[in-house]
N, CA, C, O and CB atoms as a CASP TS submission, in Angstrom:
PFRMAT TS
TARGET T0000
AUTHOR 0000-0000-0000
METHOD Language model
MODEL 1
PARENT N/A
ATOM      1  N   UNK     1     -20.934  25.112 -11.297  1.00  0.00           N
ATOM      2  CA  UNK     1     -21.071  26.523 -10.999  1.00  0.00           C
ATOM      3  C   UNK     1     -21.177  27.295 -12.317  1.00  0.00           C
ATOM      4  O   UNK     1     -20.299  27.190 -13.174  1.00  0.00           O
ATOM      5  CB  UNK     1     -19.874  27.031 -10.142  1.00  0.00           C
ATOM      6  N   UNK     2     -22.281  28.089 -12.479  1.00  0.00           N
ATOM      7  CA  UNK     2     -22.608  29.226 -13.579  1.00  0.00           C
ATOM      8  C   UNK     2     -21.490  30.328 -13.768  1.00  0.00           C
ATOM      9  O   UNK     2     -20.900  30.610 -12.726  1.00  0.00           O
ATOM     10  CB  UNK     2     -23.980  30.030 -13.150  1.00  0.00           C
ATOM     11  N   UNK     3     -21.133  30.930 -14.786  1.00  0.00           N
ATOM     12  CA  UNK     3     -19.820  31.595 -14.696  1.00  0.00           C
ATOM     13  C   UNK     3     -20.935  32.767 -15.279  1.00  0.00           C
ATOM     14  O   UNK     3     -21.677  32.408 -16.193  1.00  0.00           O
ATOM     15  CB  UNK     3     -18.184  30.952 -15.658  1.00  0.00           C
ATOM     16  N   UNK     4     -21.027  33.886 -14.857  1.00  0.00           N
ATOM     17  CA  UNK     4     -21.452  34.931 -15.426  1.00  0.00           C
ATOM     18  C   UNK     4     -20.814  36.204 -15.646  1.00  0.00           C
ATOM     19  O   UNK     4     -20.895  36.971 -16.605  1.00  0.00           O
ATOM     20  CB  UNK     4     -22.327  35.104 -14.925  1.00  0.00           C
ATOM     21  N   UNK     5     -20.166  36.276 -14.577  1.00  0.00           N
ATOM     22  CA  UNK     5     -18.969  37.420 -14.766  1.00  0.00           C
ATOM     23  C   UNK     5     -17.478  37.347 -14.587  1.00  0.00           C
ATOM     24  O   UNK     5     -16.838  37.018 -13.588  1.00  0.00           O
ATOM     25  CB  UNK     5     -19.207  38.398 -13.925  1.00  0.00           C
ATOM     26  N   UNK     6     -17.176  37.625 -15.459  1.00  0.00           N
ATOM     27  CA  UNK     6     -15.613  37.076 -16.343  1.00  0.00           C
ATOM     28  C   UNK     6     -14.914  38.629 -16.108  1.00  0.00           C
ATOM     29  O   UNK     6     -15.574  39.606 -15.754  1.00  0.00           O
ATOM     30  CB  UNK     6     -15.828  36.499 -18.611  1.00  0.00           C
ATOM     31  N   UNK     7     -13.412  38.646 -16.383  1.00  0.00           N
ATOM     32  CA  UNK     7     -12.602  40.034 -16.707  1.00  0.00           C
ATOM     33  C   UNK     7     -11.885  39.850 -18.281  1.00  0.00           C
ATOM     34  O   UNK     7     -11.540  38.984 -19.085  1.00  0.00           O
ATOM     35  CB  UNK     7     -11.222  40.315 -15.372  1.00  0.00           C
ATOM     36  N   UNK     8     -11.911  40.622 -18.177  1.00  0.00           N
ATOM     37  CA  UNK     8     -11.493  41.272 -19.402  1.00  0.00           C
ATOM     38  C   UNK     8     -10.326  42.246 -19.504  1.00  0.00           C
ATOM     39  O   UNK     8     -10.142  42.968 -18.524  1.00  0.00           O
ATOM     40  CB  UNK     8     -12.543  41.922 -19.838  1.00  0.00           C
ATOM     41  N   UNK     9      -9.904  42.310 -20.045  1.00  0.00           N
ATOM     42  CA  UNK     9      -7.809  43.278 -20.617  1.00  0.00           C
ATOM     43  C   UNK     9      -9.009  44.291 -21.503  1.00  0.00           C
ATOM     44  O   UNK     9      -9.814  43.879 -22.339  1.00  0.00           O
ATOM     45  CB  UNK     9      -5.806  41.799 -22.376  1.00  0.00           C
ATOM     46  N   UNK    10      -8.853  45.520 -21.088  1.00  0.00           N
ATOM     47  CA  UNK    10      -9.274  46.917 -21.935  1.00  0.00           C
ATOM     48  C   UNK    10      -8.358  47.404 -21.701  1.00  0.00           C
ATOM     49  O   UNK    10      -7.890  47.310 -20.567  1.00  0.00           O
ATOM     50  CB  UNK    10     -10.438  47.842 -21.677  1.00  0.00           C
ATOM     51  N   UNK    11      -7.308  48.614 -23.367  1.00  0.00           N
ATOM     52  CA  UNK    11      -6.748  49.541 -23.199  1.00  0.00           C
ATOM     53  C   UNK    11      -7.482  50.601 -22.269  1.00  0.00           C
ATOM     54  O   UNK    11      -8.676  50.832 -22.458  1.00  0.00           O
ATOM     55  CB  UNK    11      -6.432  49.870 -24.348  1.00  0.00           C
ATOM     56  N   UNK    12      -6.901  51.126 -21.449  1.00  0.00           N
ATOM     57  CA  UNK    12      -6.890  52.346 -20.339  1.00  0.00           C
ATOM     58  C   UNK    12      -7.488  53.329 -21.597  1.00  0.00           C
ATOM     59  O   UNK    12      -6.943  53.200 -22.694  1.00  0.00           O
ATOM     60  CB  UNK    12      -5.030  52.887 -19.459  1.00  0.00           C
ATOM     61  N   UNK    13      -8.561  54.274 -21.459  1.00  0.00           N
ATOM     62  CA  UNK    13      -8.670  55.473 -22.333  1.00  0.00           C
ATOM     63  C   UNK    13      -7.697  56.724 -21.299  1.00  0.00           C
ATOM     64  O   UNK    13      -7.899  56.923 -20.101  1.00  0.00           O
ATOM     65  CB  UNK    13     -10.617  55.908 -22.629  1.00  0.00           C
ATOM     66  N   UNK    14      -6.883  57.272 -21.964  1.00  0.00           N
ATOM     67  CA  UNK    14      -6.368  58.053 -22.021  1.00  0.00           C
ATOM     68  C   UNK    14      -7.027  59.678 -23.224  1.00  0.00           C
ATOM     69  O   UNK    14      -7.098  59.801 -24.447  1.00  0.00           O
ATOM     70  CB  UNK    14      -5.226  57.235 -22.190  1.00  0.00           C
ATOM     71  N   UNK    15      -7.290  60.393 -22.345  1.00  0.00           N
ATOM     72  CA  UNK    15      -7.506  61.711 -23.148  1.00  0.00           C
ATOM     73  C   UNK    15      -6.518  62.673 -23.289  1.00  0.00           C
ATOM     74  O   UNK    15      -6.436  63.435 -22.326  1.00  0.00           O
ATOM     75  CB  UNK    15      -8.507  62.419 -22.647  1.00  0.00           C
ATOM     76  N   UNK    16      -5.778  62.859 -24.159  1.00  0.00           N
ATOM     77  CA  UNK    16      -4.376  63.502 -24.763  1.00  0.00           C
ATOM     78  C   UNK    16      -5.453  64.384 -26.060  1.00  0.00           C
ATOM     79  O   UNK    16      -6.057  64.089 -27.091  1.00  0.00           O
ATOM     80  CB  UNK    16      -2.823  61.952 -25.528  1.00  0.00           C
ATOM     81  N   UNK    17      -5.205  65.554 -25.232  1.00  0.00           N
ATOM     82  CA  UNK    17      -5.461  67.115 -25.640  1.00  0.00           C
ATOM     83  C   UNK    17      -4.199  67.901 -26.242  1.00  0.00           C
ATOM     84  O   UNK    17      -3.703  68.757 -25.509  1.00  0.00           O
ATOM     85  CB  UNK    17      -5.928  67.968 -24.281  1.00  0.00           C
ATOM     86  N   UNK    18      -3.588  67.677 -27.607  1.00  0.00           N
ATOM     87  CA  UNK    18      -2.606  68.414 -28.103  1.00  0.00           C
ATOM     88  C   UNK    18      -2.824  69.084 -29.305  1.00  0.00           C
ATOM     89  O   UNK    18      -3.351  68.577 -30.295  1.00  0.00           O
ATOM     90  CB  UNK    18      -1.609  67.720 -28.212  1.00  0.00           C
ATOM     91  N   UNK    19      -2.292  70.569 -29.184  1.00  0.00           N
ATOM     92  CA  UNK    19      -2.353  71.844 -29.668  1.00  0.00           C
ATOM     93  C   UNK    19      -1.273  71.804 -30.357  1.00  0.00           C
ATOM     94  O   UNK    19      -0.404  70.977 -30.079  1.00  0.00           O
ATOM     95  CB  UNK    19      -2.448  72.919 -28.770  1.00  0.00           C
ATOM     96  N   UNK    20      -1.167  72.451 -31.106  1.00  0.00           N
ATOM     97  CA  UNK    20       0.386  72.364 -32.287  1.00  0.00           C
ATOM     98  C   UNK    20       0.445  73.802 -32.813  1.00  0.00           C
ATOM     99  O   UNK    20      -0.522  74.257 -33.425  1.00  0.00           O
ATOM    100  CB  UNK    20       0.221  71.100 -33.978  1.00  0.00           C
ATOM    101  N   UNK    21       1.745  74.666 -32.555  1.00  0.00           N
ATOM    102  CA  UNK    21       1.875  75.640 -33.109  1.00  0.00           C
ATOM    103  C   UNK    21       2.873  75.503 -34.198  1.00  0.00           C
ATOM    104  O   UNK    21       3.764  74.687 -33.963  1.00  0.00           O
ATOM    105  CB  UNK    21       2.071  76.506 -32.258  1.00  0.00           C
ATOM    106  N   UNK    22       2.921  76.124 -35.343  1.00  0.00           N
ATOM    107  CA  UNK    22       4.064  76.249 -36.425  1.00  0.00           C
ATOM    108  C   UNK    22       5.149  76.123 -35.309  1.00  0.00           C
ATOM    109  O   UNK    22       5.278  76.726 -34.244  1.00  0.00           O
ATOM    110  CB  UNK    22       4.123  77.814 -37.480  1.00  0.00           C
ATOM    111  N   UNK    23       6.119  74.836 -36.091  1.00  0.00           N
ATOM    112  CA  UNK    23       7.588  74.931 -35.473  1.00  0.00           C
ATOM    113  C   UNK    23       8.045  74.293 -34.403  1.00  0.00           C
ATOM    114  O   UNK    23       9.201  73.981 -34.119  1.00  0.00           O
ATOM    115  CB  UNK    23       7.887  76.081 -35.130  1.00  0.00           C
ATOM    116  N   UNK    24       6.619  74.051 -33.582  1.00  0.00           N
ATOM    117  CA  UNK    24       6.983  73.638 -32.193  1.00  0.00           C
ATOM    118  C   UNK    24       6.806  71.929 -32.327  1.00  0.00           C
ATOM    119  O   UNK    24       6.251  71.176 -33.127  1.00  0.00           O
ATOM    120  CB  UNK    24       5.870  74.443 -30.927  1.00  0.00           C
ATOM    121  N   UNK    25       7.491  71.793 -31.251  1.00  0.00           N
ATOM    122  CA  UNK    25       7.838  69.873 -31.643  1.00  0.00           C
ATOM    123  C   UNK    25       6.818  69.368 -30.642  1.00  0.00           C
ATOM    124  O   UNK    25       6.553  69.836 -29.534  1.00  0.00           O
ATOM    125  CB  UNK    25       9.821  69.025 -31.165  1.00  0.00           C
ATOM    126  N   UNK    26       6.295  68.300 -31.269  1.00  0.00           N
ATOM    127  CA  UNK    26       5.114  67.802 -30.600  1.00  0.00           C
ATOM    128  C   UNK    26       5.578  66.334 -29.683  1.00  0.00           C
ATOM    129  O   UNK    26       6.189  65.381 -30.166  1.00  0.00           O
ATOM    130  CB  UNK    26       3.886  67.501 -31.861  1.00  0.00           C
ATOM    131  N   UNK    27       5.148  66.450 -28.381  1.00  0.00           N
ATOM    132  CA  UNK    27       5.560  65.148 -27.584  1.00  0.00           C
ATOM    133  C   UNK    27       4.844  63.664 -27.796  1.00  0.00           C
ATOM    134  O   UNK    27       3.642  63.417 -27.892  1.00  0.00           O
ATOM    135  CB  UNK    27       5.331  65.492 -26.118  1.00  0.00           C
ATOM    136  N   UNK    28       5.559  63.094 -27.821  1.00  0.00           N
ATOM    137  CA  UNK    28       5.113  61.647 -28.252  1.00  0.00           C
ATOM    138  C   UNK    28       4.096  61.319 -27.545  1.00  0.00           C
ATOM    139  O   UNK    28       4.297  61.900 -26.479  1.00  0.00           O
ATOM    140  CB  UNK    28       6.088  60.562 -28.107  1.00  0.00           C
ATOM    141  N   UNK    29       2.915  60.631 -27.445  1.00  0.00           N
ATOM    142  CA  UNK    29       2.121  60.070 -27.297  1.00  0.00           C
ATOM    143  C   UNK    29       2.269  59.327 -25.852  1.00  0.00           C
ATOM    144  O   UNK    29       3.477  59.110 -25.766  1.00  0.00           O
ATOM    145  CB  UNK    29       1.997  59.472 -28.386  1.00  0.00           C
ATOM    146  N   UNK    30       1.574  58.782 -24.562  1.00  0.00           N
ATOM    147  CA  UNK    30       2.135  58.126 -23.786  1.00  0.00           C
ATOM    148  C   UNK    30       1.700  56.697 -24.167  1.00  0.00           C
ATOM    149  O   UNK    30       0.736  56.287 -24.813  1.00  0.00           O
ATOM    150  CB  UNK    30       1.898  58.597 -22.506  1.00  0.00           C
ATOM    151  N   UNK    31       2.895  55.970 -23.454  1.00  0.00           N
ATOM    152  CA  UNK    31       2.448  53.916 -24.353  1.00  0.00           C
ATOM    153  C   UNK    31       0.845  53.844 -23.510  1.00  0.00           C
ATOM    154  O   UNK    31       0.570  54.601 -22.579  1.00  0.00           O
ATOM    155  CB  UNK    31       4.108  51.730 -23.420  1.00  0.00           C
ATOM    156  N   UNK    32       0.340  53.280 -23.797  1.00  0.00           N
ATOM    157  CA  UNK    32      -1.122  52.494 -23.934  1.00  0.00           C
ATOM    158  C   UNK    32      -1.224  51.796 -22.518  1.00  0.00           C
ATOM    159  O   UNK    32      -0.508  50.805 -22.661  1.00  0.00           O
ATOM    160  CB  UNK    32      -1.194  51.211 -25.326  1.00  0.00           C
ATOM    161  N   UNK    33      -1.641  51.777 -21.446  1.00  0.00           N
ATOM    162  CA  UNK    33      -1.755  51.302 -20.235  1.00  0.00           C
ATOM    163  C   UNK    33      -3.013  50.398 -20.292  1.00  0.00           C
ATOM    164  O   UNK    33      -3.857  50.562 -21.173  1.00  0.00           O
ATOM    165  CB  UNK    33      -1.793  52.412 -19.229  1.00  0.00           C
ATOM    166  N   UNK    34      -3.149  49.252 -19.152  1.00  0.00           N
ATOM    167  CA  UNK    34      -4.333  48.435 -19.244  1.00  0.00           C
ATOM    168  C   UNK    34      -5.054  48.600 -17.877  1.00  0.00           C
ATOM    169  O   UNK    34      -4.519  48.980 -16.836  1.00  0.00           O
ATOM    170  CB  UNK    34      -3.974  46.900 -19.579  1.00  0.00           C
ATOM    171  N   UNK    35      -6.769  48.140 -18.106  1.00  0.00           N
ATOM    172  CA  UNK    35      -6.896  47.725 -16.752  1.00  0.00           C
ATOM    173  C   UNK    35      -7.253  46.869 -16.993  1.00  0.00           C
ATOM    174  O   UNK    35      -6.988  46.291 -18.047  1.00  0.00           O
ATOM    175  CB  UNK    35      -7.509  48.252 -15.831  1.00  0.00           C
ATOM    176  N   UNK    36      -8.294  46.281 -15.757  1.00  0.00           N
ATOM    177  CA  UNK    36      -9.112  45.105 -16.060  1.00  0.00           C
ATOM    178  C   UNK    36     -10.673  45.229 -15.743  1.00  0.00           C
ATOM    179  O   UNK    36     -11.016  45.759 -14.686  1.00  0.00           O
ATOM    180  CB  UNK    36      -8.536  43.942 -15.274  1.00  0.00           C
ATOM    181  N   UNK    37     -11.410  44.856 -16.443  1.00  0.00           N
ATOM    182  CA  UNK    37     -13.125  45.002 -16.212  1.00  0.00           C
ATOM    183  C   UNK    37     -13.910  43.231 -15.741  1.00  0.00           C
ATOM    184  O   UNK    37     -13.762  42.084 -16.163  1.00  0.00           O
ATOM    185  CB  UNK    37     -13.955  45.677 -18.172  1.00  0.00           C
ATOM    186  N   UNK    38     -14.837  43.968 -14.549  1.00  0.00           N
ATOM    187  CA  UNK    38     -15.550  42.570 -14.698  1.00  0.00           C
ATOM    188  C   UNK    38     -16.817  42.992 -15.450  1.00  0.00           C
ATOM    189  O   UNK    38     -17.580  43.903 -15.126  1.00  0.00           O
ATOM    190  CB  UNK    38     -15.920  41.750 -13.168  1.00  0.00           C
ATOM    191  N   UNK    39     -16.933  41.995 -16.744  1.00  0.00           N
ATOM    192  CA  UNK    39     -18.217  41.855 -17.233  1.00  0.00           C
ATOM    193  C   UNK    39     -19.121  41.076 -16.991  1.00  0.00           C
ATOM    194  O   UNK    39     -18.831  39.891 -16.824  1.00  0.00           O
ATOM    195  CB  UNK    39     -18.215  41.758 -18.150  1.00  0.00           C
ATOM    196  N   UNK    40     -20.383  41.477 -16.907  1.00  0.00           N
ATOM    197  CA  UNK    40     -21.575  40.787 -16.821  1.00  0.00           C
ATOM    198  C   UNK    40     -21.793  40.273 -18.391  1.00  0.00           C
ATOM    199  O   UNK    40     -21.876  41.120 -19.281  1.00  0.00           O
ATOM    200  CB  UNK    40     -22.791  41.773 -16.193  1.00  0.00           C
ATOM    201  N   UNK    41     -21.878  38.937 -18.678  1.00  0.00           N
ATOM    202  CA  UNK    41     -21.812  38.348 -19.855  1.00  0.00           C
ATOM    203  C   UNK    41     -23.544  38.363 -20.458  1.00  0.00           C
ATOM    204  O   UNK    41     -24.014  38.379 -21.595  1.00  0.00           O
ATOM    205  CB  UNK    41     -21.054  36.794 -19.604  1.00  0.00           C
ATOM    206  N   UNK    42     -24.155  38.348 -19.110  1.00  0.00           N
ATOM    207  CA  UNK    42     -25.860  38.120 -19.732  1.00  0.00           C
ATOM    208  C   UNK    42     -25.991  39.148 -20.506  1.00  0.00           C
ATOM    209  O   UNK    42     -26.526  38.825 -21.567  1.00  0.00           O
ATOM    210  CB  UNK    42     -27.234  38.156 -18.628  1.00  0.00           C
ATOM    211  N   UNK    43     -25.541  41.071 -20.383  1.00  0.00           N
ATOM    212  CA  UNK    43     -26.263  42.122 -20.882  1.00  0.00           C
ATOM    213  C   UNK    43     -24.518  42.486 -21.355  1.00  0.00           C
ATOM    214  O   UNK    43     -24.653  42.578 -22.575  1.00  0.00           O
ATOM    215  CB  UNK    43     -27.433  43.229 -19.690  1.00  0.00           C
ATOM    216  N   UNK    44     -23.550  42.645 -21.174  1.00  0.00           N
ATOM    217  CA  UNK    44     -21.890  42.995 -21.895  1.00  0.00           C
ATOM    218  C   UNK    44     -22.166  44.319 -20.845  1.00  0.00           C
ATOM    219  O   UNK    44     -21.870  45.389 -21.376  1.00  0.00           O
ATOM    220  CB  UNK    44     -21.567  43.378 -24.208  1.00  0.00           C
ATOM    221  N   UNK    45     -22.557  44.402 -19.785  1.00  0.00           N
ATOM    222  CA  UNK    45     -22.501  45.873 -18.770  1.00  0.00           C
ATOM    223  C   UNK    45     -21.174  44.977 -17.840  1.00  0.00           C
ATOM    224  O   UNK    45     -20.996  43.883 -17.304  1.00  0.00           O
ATOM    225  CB  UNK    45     -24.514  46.440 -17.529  1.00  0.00           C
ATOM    226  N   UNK    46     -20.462  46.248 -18.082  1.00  0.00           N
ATOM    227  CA  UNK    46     -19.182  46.458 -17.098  1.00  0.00           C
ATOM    228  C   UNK    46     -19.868  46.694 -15.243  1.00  0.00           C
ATOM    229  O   UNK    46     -20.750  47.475 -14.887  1.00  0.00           O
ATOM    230  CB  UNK    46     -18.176  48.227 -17.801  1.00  0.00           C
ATOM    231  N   UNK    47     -19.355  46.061 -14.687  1.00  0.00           N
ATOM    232  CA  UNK    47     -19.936  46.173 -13.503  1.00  0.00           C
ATOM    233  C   UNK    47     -18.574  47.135 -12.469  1.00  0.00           C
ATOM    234  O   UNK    47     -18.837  47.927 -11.564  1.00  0.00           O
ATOM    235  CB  UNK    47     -20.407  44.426 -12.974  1.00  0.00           C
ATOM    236  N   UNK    48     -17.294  46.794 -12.905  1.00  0.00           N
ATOM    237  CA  UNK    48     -16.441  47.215 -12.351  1.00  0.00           C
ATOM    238  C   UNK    48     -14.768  47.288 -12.905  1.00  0.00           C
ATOM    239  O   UNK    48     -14.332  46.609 -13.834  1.00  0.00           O
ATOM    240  CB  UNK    48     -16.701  46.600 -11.364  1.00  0.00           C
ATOM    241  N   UNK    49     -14.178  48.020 -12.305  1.00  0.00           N
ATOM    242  CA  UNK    49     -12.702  48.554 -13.191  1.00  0.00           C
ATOM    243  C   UNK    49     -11.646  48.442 -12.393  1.00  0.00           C
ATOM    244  O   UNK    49     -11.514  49.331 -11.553  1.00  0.00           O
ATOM    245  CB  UNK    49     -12.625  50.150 -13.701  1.00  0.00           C
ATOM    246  N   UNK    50     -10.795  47.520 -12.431  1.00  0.00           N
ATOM    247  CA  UNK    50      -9.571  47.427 -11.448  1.00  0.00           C
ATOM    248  C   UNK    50      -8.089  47.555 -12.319  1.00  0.00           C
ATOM    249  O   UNK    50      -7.904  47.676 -13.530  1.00  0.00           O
ATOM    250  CB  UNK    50      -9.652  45.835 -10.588  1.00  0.00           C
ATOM    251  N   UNK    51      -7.097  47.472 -11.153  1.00  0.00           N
ATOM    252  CA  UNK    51      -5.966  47.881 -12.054  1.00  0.00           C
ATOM    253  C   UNK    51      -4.909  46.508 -11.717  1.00  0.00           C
ATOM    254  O   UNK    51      -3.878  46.178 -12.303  1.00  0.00           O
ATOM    255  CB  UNK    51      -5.254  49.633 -11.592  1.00  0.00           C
ATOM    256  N   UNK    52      -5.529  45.937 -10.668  1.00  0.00           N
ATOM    257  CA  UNK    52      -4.399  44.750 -10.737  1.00  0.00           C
ATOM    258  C   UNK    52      -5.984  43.412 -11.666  1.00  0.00           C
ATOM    259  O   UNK    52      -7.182  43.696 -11.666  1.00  0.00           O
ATOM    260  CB  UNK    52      -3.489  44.122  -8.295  1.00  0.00           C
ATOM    261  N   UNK    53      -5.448  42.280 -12.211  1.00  0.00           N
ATOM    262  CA  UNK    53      -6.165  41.037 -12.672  1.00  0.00           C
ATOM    263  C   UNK    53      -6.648  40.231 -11.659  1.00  0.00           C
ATOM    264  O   UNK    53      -7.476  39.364 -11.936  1.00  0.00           O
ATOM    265  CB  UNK    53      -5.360  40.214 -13.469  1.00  0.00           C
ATOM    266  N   UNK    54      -6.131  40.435 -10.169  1.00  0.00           N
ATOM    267  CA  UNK    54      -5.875  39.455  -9.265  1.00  0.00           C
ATOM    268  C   UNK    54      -7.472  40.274  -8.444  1.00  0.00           C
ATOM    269  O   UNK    54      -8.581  39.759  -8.304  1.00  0.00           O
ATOM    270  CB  UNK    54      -3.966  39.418  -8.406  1.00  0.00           C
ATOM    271  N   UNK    55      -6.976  41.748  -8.014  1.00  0.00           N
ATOM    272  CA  UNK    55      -8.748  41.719  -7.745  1.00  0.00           C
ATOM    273  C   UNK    55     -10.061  41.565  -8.295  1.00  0.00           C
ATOM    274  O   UNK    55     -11.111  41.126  -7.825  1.00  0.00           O
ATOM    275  CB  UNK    55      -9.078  42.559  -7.432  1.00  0.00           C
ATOM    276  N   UNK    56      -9.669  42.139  -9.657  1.00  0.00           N
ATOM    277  CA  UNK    56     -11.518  41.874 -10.929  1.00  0.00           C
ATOM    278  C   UNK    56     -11.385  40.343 -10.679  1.00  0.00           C
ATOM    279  O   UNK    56     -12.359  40.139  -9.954  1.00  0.00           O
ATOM    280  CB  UNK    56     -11.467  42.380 -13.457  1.00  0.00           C
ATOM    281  N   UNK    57     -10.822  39.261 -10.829  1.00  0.00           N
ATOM    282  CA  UNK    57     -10.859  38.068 -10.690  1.00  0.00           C
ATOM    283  C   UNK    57     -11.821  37.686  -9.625  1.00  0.00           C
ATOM    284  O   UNK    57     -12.891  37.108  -9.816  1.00  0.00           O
ATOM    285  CB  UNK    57      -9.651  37.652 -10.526  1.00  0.00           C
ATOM    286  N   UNK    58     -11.107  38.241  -7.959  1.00  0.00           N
ATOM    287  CA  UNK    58     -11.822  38.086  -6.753  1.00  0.00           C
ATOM    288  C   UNK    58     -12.927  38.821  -6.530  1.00  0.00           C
ATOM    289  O   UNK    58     -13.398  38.697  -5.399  1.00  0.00           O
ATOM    290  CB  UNK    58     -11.093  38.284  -5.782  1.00  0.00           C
ATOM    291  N   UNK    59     -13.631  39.743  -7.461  1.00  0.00           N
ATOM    292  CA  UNK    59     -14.328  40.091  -7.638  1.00  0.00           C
ATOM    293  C   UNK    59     -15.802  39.971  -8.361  1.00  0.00           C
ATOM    294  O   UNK    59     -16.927  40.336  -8.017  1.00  0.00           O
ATOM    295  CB  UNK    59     -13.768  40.494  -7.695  1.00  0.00           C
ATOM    296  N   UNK    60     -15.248  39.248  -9.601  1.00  0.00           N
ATOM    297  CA  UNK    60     -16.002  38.167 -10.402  1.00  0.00           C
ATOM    298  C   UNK    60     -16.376  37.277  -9.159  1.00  0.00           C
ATOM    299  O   UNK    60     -17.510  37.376  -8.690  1.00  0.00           O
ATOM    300  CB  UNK    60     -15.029  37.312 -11.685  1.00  0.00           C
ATOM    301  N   UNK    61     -15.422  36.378  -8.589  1.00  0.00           N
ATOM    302  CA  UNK    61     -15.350  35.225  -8.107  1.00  0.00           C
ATOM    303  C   UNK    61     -16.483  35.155  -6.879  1.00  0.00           C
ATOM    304  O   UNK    61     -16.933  34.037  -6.627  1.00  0.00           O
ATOM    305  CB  UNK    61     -13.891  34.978  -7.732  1.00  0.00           C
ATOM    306  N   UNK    62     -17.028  36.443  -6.003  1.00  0.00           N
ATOM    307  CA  UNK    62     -17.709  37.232  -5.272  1.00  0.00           C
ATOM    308  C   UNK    62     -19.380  36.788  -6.073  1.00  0.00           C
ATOM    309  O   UNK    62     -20.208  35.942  -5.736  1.00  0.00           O
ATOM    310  CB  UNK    62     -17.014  38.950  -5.367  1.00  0.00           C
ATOM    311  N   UNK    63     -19.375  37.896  -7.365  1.00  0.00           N
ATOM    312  CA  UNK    63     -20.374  38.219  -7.585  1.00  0.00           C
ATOM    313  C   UNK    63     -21.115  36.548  -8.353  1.00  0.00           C
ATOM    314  O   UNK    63     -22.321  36.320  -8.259  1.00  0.00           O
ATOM    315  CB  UNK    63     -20.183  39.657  -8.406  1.00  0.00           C
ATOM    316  N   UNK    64     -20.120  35.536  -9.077  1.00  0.00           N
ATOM    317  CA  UNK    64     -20.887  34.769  -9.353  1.00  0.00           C
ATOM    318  C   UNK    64     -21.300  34.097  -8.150  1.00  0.00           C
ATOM    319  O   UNK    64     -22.499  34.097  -7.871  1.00  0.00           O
ATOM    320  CB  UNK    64     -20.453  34.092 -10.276  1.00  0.00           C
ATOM    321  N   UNK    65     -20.470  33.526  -7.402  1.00  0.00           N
ATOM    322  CA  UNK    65     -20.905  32.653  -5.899  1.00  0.00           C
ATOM    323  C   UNK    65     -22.217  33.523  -5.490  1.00  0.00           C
ATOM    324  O   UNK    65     -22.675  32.828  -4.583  1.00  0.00           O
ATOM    325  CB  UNK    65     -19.472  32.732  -4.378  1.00  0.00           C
ATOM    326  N   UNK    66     -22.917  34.416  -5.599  1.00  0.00           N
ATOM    327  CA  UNK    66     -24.294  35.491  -4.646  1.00  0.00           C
ATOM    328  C   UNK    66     -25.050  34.642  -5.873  1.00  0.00           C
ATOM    329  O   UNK    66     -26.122  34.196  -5.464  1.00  0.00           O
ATOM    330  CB  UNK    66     -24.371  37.966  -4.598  1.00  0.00           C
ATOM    331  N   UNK    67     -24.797  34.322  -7.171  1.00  0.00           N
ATOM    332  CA  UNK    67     -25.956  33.675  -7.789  1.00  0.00           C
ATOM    333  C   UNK    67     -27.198  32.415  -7.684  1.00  0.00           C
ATOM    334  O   UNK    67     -27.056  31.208  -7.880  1.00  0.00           O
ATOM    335  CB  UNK    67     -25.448  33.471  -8.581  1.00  0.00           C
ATOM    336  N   UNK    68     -28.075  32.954  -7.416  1.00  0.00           N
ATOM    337  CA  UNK    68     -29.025  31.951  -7.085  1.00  0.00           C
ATOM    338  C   UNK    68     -28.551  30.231  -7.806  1.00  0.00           C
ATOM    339  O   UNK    68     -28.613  29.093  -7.340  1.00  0.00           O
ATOM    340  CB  UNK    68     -30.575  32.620  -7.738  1.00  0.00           C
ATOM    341  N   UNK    69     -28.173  30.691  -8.883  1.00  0.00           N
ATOM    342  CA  UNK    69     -27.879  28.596  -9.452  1.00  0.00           C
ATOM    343  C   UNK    69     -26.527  28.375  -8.841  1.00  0.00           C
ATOM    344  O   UNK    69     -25.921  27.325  -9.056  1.00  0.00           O
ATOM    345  CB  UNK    69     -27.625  28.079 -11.718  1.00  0.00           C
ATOM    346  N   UNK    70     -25.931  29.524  -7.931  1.00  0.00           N
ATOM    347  CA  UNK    70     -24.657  28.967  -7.269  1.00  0.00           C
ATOM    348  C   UNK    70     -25.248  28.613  -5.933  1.00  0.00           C
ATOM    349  O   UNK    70     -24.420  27.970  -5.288  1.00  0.00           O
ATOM    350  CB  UNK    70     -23.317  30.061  -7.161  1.00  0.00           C
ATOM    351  N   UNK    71     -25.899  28.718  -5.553  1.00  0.00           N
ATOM    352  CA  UNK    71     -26.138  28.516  -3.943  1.00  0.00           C
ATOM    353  C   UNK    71     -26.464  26.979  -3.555  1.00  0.00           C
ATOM    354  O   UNK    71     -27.145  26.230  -4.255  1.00  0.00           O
ATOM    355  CB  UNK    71     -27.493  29.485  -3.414  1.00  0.00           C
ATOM    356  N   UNK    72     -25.890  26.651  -2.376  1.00  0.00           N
ATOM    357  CA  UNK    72     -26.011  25.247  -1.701  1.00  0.00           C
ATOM    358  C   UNK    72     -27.396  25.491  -1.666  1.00  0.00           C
ATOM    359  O   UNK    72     -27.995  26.542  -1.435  1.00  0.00           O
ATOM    360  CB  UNK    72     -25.205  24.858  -0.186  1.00  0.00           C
ATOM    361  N   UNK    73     -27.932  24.054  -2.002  1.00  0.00           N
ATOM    362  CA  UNK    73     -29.539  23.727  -2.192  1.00  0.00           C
ATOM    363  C   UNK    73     -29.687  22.946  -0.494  1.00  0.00           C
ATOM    364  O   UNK    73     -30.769  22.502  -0.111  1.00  0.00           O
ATOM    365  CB  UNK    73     -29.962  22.357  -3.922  1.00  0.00           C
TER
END
């Protein structure tokens, strides 16, 4: 079986918009969250974004099996 689309661990982008006035105390940063991506390995295009490993997996696992060099001959 051809493996074409795999997952991948990407930090979560987070957009943290902070303003700072003289004096005022600035809040810490939030920790770094993950998801998971299935990539298409032929072109590196993200096809999809999950938050547990267990669905991008079953998801991969989906899209390679529809591949023509996967199919019962």
């Amino acid at each position: 079986m051809d493996i074409v689309f795999i997952v991948q661990r990407k930090q979560r982008v987070n957009a943290v918009i902070q303003a700072k006035r003289p004096g005022q105390p600035v809040d810490p940063l939030p920790l770094p969250t993950y998801c998971y991506k299935a990539v298409d390995t032929r072109t590196g295009d993200y096809v999809g974004e999950f938050d547990q490993e267990f669905d991008a997996q079953n998801h991969c696992n989906q899209l390679n099996a529809q591949l023509p060099q996967n199919q019962a001959r």
